[in-house]
C-alpha positions in Angstrom: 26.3 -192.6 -197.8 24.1 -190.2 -197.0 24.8 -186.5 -199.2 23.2 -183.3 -196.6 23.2 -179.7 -198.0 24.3 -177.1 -195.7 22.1 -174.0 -196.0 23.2 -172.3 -192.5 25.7 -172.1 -189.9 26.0 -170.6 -186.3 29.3 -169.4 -185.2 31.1 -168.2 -183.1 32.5 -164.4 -182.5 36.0 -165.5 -183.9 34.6 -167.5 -187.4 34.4 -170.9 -186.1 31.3 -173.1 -187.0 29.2 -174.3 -183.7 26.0 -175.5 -185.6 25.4 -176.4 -189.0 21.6 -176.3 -190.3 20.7 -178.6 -193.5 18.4 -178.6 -196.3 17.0 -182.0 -195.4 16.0 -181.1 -191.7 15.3 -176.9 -191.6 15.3 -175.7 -188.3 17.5 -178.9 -186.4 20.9 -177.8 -185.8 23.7 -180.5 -185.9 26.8 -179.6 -183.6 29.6 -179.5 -185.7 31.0 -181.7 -183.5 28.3 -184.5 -184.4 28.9 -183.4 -188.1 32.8 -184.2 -187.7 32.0 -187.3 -186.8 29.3 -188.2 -189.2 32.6 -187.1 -191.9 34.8 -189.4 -189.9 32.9 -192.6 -190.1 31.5 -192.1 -193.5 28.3 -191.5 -192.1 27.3 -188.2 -194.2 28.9 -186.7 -196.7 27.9 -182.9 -196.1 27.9 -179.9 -199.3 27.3 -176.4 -199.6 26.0 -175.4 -202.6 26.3 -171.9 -204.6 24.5 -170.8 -208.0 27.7 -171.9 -210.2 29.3 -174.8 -207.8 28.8 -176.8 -204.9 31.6 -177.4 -202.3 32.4 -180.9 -200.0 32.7 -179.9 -196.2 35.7 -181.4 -194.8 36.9 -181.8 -191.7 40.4 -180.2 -190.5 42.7 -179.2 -188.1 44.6 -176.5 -186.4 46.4 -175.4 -183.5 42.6 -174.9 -181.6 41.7 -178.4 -182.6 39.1 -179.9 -185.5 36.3 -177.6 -187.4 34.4 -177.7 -190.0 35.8 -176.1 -193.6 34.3 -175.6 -197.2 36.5 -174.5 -199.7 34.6 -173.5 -203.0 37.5 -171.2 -204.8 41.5 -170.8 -204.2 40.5 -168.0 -201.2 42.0 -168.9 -197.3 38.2 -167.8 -196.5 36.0 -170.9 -195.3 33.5 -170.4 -197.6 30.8 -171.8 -194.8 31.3 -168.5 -193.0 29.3 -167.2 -196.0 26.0 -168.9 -195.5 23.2 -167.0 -193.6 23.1 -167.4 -190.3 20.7 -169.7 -188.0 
């Protein structure tokens, strides 16, 4: 399985994900969409890394439907709206 490093995301005005950007392709934006899937199927396994720790992205659900979480510490916040945007 393939392991891709998430280094930026574009989101939307209310903090969900649209487009993730990885280390391993700069500058080509995957949908989250495509990157839901890819988790799905166990296509790609996707990470975000930080100085101290790196985080598995996960795929979960709510009332609006599916997105795209990281969860690095014991916060609510999804620690992917912390990356730089793209």
């Amino acid at each position: 399985m393939t392991v891709r490093r998430i280094t930026a995301t574009r989101k939307t005005p209310s903090g969900y994900v649209t487009h993730v950007d990885c280390e391993d392709q700069p500058g080509v934006l995957v949908a989250a969409a495509d990157a839901i899937l890819d988790i799905e199927v166990g296509q790609c396994t996707y990470v975000v890394s930080w100085p101290t720790r790196r985080a598995t992205v996960m795929h979960v659900t709510d009332a609006g439907g599916g997105y795209l979480r990281a969860d690095l510490d014991d916060s609510p916040r999804n620690n992917l709206l912390d990356l730089p945007d793209c």
